[in-house]
Phi, psi and omega in degrees: 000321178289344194270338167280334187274348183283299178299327169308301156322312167291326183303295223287341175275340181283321188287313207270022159279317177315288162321299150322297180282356166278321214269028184228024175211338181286345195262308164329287183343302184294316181298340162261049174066336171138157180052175180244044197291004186209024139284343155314319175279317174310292176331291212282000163291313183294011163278336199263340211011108158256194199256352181204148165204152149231181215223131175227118225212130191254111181257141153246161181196114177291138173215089205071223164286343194235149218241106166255165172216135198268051131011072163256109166282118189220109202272106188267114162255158186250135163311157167265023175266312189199187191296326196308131153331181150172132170269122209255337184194157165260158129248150188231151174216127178266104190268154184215160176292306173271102161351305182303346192240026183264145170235157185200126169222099159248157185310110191266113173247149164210127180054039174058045188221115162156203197273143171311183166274278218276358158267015179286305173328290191318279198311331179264320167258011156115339177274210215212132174235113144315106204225126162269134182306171146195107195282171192300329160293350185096008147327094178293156177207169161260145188220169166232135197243130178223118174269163192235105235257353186283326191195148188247175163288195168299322196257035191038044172249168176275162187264148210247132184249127173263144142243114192262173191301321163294007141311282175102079157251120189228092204300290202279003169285318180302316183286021194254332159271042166224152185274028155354081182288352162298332178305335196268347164226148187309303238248323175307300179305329180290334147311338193289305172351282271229301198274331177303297198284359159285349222065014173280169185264147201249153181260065197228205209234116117323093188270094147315167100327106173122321209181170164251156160212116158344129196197154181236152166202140182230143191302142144280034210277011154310311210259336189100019197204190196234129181290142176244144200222162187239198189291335181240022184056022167297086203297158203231146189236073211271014187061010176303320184244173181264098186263150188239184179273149211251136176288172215265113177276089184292124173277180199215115153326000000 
């Protein structure tokens, strides 16, 4: 009898640890863009525990007129301590019409923290994301993340270029030389912010002589300014800033 009441117990603490590591791994998902379009599948694998599964999930993002689409594999394993689950990376493949022009990269998480999917996206499609740190003693620092499409590692990922704060990349003194008509309000500029250090392409308004203009624009923090795109997604070269040859930043995994 005693022995039953043991074998009970240990069942009712192993489900509701199961439980706990699905609504923990379900609350990552969301915080890394997503959703919760695979938690059905996530539940029936921790029902199956196998000792690793993966989970594959098809992302779009509209740019303008154009539609990219994102290939994510995302690789789950159980400690080797206890039952708990942990998503340790993703991979992302940004697909093109020309196979030869498709890019992947993956991604590392720890305790459901690191880059999102669409800053995955961002990052894959060549722009730059702001991210706070944590270097190998655990020392937070802030950084701007760029991949460098020149050259890869050991594990074949591209080598991720930092420019940290002792750079002098200053996102709104730089957006102060451009005419932004979003700037002139508070709470619009600070979105603009916000959505620039995710890496997204912007959306904003150009105040003329004359007139306005549609304009897409993304941080730059290499060259120190903002790439600029017109109404047909043409980058545009308007000589507002000076770009220089940038002093030589070392990267860091």
């Amino acid at each position: 009898m005693f022995a039953d009441q043991q074998n009970y117990f240990k069942l009712l603490n192993k489900t509701f640890m199961n439980v706990k590591n699905l609504e923990f791994l379900k609350e990552g998902l969301k915080y890394l863009g997503f959703g919760d379009k695979m938690n059905a599948d996530l539940e029936s694998k921790i029902k199956e525990q196998p000792t690793e599964f993966k989970l594959n999930l098809v992302g779009e993002f509209n740019k303008d007129n154009i539609k990219d689409r994102v290939n994510y594999t995302l690789d789950f394993k159980k400690s080797d301590q206890t039952d708990m689950y942990f998503l340790n990376r993703y991979q992302a493949s940004l697909k093109n019409d020309d196979p030869a022009q498709e890019k992947t990269q993956t991604f590392y998480i720890t305790k459901n923290s690191g880059i999102t999917a669409k800053e995955a996206y961002n990052l894959l499609s060549g722009r730059a994301v702001n991210k706070d740190l944590n270097n190998k003693e655990g020392q937070p620092y802030n950084a701007w993340l760029q991949l460098d499409f020149q050259e890869k590692d050991k594990n074949d990922n591209y080598k991720v270029k930092q420019y940290h704060q002792g750079y002098g990349y200053d996102l709104e003194m730089v957006m102060s030389k451009y005419p932004i008509k979003e700037q002139l309000n508070a709470d619009e500029k600070s979105k603009l912010i916000k959505s620039l250090e995710k890496g997204n392409l912007v959306q904003v308004t150009f105040a003329r002589e004359g007139g306005e203009d549609k304009m897409f624009v993304a941080a730059n923090p290499q060259y120190k300014s903002l790439d600029l795109y017109d109404a047909k997604m043409q980058k545009q070269y308007q000589g507002i800033e000076k770009k220089e040859k940038p002093t030589e930043d070392k990267s860091q995994e």
